[in-house]
C-alpha positions in Angstrom: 94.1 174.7 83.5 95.7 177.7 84.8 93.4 177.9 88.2 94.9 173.8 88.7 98.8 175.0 87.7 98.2 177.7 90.2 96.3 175.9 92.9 99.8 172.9 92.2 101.3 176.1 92.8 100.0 177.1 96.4 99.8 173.8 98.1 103.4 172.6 96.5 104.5 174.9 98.7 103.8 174.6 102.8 103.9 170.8 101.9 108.2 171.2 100.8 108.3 173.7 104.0 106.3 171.6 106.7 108.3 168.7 105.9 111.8 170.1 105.5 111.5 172.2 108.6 109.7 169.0 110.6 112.8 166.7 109.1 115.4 169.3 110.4 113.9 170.4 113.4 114.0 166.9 114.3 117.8 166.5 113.5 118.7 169.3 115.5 116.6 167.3 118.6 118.3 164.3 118.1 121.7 165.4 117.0 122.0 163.7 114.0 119.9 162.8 110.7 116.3 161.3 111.1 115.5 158.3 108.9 112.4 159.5 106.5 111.1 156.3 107.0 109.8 157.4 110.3 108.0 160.4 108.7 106.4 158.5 106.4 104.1 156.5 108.0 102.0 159.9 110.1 102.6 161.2 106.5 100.5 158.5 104.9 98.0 158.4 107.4 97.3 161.8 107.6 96.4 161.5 104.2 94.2 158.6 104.5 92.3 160.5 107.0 91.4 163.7 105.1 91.1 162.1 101.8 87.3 161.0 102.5 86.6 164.7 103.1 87.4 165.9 99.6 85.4 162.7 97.9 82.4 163.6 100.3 82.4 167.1 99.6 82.6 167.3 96.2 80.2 164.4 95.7 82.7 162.9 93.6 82.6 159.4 95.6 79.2 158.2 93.3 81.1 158.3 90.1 82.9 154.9 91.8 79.7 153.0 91.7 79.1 153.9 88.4 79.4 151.7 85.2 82.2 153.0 83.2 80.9 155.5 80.4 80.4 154.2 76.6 82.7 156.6 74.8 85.7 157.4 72.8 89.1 156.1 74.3 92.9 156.6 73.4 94.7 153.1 71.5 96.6 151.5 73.1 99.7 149.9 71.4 98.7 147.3 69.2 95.5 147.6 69.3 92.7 149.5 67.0 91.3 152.8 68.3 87.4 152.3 68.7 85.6 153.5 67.7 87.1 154.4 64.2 83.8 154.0 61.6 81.5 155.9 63.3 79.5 153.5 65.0 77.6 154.0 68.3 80.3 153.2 71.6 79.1 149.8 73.2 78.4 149.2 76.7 81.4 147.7 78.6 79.3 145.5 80.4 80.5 143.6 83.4 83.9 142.6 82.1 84.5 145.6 81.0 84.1 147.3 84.1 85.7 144.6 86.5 89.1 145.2 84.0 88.4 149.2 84.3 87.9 148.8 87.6 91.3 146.9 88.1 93.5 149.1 86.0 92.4 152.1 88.5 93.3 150.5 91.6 96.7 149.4 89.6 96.8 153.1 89.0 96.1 153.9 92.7 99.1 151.6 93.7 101.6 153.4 91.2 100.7 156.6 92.6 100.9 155.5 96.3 105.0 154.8 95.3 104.9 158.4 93.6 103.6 159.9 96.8 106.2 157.4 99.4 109.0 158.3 97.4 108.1 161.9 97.1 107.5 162.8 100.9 111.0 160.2 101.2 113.6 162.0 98.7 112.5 165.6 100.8 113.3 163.6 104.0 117.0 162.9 102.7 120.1 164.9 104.8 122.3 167.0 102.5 120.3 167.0 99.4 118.4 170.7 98.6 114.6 170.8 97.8 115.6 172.3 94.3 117.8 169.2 93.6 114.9 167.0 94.2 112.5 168.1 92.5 114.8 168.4 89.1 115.4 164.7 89.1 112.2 164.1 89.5 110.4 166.9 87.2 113.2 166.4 84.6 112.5 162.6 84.8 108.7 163.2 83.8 109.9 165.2 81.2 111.4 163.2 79.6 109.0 160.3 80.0 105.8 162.4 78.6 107.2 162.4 75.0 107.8 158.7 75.1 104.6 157.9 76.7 102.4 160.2 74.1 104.5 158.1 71.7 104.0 154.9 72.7 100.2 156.2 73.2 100.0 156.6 69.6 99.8 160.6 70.3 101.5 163.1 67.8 104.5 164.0 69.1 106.0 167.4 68.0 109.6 168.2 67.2 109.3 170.7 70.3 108.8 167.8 72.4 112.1 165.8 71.4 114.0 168.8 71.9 112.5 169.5 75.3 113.4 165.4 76.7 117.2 167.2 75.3 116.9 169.7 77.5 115.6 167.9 80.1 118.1 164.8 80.1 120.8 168.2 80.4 119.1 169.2 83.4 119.3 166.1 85.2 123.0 165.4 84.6 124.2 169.4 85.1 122.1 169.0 88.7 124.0 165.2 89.4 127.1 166.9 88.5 126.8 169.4 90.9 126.6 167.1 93.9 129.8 166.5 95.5 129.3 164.0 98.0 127.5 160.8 96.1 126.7 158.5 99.4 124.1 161.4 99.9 122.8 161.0 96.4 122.5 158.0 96.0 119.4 156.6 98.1 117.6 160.1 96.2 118.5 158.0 92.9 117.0 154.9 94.0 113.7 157.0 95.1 113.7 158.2 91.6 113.9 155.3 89.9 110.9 154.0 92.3 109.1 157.3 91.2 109.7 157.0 87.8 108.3 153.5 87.4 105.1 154.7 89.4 104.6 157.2 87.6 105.1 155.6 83.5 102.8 152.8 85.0 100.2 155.9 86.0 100.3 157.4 82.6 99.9 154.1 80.8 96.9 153.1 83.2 95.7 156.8 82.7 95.9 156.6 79.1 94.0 153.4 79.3 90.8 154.0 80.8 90.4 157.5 81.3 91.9 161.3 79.8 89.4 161.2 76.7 87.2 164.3 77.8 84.4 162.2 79.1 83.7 163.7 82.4 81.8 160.9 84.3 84.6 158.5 83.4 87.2 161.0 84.6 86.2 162.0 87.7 85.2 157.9 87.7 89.0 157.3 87.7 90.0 160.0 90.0 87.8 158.9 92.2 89.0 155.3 92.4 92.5 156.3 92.1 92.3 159.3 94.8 90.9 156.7 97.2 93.0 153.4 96.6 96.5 155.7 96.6 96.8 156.2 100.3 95.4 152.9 101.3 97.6 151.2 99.2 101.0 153.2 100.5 99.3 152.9 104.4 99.4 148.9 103.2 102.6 149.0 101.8 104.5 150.6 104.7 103.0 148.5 107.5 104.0 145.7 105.5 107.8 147.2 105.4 107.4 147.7 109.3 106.4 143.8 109.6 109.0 142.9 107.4 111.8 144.2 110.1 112.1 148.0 108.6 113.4 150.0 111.8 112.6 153.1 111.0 108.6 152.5 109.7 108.3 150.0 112.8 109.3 153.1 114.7 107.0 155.3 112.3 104.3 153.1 113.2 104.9 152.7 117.1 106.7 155.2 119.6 106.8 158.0 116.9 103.3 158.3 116.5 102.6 158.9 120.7 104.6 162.2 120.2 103.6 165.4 119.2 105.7 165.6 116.4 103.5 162.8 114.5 100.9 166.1 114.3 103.5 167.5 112.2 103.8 164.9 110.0 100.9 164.1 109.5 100.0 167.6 108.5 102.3 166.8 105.0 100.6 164.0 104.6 97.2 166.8 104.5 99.4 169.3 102.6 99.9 166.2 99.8 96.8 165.6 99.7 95.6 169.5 98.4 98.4 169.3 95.8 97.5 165.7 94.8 94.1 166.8 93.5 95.3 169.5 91.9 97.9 167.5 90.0 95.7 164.6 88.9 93.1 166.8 87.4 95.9 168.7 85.5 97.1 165.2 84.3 93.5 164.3 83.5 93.2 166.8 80.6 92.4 164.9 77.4 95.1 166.7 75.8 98.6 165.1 75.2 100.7 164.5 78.3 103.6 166.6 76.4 100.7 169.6 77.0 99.9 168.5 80.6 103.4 167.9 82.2 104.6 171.4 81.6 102.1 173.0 83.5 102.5 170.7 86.0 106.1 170.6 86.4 107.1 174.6 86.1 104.3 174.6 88.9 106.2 172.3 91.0 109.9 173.7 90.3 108.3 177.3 90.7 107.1 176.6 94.3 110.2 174.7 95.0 112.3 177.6 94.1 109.9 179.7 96.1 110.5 176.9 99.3 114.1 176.8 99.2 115.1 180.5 99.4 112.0 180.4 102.3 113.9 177.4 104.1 117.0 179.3 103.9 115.7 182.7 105.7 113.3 181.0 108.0 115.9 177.5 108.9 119.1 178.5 107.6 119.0 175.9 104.9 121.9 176.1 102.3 121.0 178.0 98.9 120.6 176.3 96.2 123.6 175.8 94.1 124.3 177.1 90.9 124.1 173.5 89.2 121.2 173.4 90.7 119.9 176.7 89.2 121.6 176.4 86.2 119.8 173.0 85.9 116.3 174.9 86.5 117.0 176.9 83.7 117.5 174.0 81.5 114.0 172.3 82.4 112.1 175.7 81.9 113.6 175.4 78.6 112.6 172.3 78.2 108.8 173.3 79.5 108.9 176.1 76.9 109.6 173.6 74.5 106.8 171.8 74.9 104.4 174.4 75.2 105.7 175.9 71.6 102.7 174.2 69.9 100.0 175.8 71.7 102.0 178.9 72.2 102.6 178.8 68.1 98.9 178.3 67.5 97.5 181.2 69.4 99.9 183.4 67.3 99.0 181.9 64.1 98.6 183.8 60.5 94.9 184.5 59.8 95.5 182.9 56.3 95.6 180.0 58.4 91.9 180.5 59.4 90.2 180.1 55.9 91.8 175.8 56.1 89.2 173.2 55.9 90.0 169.7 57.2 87.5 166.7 56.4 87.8 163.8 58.4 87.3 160.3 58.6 88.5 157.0 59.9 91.3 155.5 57.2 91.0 158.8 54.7 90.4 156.4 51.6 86.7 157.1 50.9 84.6 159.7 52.6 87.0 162.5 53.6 88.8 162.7 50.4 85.0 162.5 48.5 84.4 165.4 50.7 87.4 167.2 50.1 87.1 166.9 46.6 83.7 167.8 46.4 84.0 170.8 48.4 86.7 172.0 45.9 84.4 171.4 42.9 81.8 173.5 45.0 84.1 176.4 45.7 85.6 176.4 42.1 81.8 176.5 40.8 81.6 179.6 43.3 84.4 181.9 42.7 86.4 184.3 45.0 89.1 183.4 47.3 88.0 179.5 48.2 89.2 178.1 51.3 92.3 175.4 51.2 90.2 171.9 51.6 92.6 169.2 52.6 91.7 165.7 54.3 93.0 163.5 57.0 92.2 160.1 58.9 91.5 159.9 62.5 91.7 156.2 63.0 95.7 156.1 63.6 96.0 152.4 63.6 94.2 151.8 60.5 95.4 155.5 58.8 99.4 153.7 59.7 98.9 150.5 58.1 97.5 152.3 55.0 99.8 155.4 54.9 100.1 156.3 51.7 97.2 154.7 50.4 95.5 155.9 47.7 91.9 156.8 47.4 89.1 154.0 47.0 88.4 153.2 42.8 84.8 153.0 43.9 85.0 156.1 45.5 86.7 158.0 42.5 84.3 156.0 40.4 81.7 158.0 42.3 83.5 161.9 41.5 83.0 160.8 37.7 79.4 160.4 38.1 79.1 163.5 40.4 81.0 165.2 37.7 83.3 166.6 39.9 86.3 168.1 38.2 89.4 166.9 39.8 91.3 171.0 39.6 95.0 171.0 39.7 95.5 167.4 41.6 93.7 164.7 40.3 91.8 162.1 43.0 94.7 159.1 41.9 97.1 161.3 43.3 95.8 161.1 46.8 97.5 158.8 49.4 96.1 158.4 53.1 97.5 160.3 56.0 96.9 160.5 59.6 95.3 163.7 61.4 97.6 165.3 63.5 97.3 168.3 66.0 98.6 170.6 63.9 95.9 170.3 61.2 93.8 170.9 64.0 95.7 174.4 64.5 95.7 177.7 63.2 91.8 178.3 62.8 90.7 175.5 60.9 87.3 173.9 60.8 87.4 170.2 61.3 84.2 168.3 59.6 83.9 165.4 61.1 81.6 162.0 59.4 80.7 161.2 62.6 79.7 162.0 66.0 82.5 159.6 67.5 85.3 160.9 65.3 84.4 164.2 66.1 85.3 162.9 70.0 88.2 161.4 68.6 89.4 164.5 67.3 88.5 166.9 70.6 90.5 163.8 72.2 93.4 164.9 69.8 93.2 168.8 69.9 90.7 170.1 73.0 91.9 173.5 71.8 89.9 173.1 68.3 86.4 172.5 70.3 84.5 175.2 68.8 86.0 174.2 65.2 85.1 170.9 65.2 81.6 169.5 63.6 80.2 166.9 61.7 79.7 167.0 58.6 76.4 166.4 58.1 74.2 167.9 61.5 71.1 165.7 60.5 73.4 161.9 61.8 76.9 160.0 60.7 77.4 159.3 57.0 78.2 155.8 57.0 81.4 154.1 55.9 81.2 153.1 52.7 84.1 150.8 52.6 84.1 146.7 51.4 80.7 147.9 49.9 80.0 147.5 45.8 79.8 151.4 43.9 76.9 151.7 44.4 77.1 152.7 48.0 80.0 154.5 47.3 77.8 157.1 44.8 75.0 157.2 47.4 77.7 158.1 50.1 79.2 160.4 47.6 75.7 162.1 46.9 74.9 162.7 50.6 78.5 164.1 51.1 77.6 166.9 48.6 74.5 167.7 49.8 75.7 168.3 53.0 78.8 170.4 52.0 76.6 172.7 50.0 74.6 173.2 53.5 77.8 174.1 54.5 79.0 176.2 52.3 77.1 179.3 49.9 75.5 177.6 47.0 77.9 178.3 44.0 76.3 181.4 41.5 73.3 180.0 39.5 72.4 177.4 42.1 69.9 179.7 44.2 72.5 181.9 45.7 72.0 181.9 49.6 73.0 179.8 52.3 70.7 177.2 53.5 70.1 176.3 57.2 72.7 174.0 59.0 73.0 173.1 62.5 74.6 176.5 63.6 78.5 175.3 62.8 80.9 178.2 60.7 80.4 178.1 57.3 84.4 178.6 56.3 83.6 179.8 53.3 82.2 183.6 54.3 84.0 183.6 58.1 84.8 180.6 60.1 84.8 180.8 63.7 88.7 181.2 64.8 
């Protein structure tokens, strides 16, 4: 992630100079402001044209005639979150990928009005490059909370107080503008920007950002390729329409030298482009992916406008505007907190084991308590066994609910001693991020919840295993007791290949499929 933030970085860069200096090198020719609307159009092509190269080069243009890839994906609202009981992801089939296939060209028309209204609000006279770029960053802010929300993400307090800090931001940088007829077409570019980019996220959310690669670099590829057709179709339609300034964008503008210019921001865009979509394309939360993305973009812009000012004679930016940058690194810092907090966490922390399954009524808590009968049989300092519910949707209806009676049915036979909280005492809850943190090992039931939880905390990768190396332990669940002991009997089995055999059972630690055994040293 930090060779993308830095590579955002770099390209953010020459594209804010090129174009301011091309927007007022051009006022000073004709005396007066330029309508962006000309720009725009050598701007667009230019990155139509170079936008083959990158898909060529990197090869990347085959993952578009692929099938989408079987695998885990994030809920959408409403909906259940497959696959929750471990069973193997189905093949789309044709439907499937004829609906993928349209929600990525969606997702390529909402970022071809990010990248108009972009180039656009840096073509506006009077209004700074810092000023820009803190409606629009702060904007995204505040939208990544709300999307990872609606997402059915965990959102962390840190998050909620950096959408504060951000809303501050915007208004301390609107209140610093003085003349308002300037402002407001820079308003109505943002609210265009906005909607492009919460319909982005949502599409994003939808089909790709699970950690699959082939299905990532599937809807990069589609996306990357539809973007500037789309906005090339979307201004020669405005030009047809009567639009002056893109009929002119389209016509005598582009027979004059200058159109090189432009179109060379249209090249610049299209470096930083594929810089920001892969940082966007993490599986993590979008409340971990916007900060890098936008203290990238605020950095170069703060970086462009002190250049503008030496090399064009720009203004400075104000102090409402730099005030207002202070405010949104804030708000950044914020919502990097989490993963700041878990790199500094306790080593106590480390010695946590989290069980996993879908609803957190049958096998995780069997585990959990089983593992604590184990370690209590063993002695010494045990590790803290707690248990948790991947499948959101399902874990929400049944927050709170208590364990199976089959399933506790199946601890009495095991003979497994409750310890100081007995099994009726359970209720259901769902896995979050943090339970992810702080060094704990993550068993997983099965192989796709163990996707589902890299999909929830990427940072946990070499924590997280399944249970039981040898293949899924099946759900148990709407099944008589009898498969509810049988479950129960192949849980402990495989937490005592987990863990050292308690004193009097043999002594040493059988073979397991290479994962930490938390109960000597787990991995941190």
């Amino acid at each position: 992630m930090a060779w993308l933030a830095l590579g955002y970085f770099a390209s953010y860069i020459p594209y804010v100079m090129l174009l301011k200096i091309l927007v007022h090198t051009m006022s000073d020719a004709v005396g007066g402001p330029v309508d962006g609307m000309v720009v725009l159009p050598a701007a667009a092509l230019g990155q139509l044209a170079v936008m083959p190269v990158f898909l060529l080069v990197s090869g990347w243009w085959r993952y578009a005639l692929r099938p989408p890839e079987p695998g885990p994906r994030p809920p959408a609202p409403g909906r259940p979150r497959p696959p929750a009981q471990g069973s193997r992801p189905r093949d789309p089939g044709p439907r499937g990928a004829a609906s993928t296939y349209r929600r990525e060209i969606l997702a390529g028309l909402s970022a071809s009005l990010i990248i108009g209204t972009t180039t656009l609000s840096f073509t506006f006279s009077g209004t700074s490059v810092l000023f820009v770029l803190l409606l629009m960053r702060g904007g995204v802010l505040v939208m990544s909370p709300l999307m990872d929300k609606a997402r059915g993400r965990h959102v962390p307090r840190s998050a909620w107080a950096a959408l504060a800090f951000s809303l501050a931001a915007v208004l301390v940088a609107i209140g610093g503008v003085r003349d308002y007829r300037l402002a407001m077409p820079s308003l109505l570019c943002l609210c265009v920007y906005l909607v492009g980019y919460t319909a982005r996220f949502d599409l994003m959310s939808r089909v790709a950002k699970a950690g699959v690669a082939g299905t990532d670099r599937r809807y990069f590829t589609v996306e990357h390729a539809t973007a500037p057709v789309c906005l090339v179709l979307l201004l020669g339609a405005g030009a047809l329409a009567g639009q002056p300034g893109l009929r002119t964008g389209f016509t005598d503008f582009l027979a004059t030298p200058t159109a090189w210019a432009a179109a060379g921001v249209g090249v610049a865009y299209e470096v930083l482009f594929v810089f920001g979509t892969l940082i966007y394309l993490d599986r993590r939360a979008f409340t971990w992916c916007v900060p890098a993305n936008r203290c990238a973009s605020l950095m170069s812009g703060l970086v462009a406008a002190y250049a503008l000012h030496h090399l064009a004679g720009l203004p400075l930016p104000t102090d409402a505007e730099l005030l207002a940058l202070v405010m949104v690194v804030a708000a950044v810092a914020a919502l990097s907190a989490p993963a700041l907090a878990q790199r500094r966490g306790p080593a106590a922390h480390r010695r946590r084991v989290v069980f996993v399954c879908g609803g957190n009524t049958s096998r995780s808590p069997l585990a959990e308590y089983i593992a604590r009968h184990e370690a209590a049989g063993r002695g010494g300092h045990a590790p803290r066994f707690t248990s948790a519910g991947i499948d959101v949707e399902a874990t929400a209806r049944r927050h709170r609910a208590r364990m199976s009676p089959h399933a506790r049915a199946a601890l009495r036979e095991l003979g497994v001693r409750p310890g100081w909280r007995h099994p009726r005492y359970h209720r259901a809850r769902p896995l979050t991020p943090d339970l992810c943190r702080g060094g704990a090992v993550v068993y997983c039931m099965t192989g796709a919840q163990r996707e589902a939880v890299l999909a929830l905390a990427p940072e946990a990768t070499a924590r997280v295993h399944c249970l039981d190396p040898r293949g899924d332990i099946p759900n148990p669940a709407g099944q008589p007791a009898d498969a509810h002991l049988e479950c129960a009997r192949r849980i402990r089995q495989a937490v005592r290949a987990r863990f050292p055999y308690p004193p009097g059972n043999g002594g040493s630690d059988p073979p397991g499929d290479g994962g930490p055994h938390p109960g000597t040293a787990p991995a941190g």
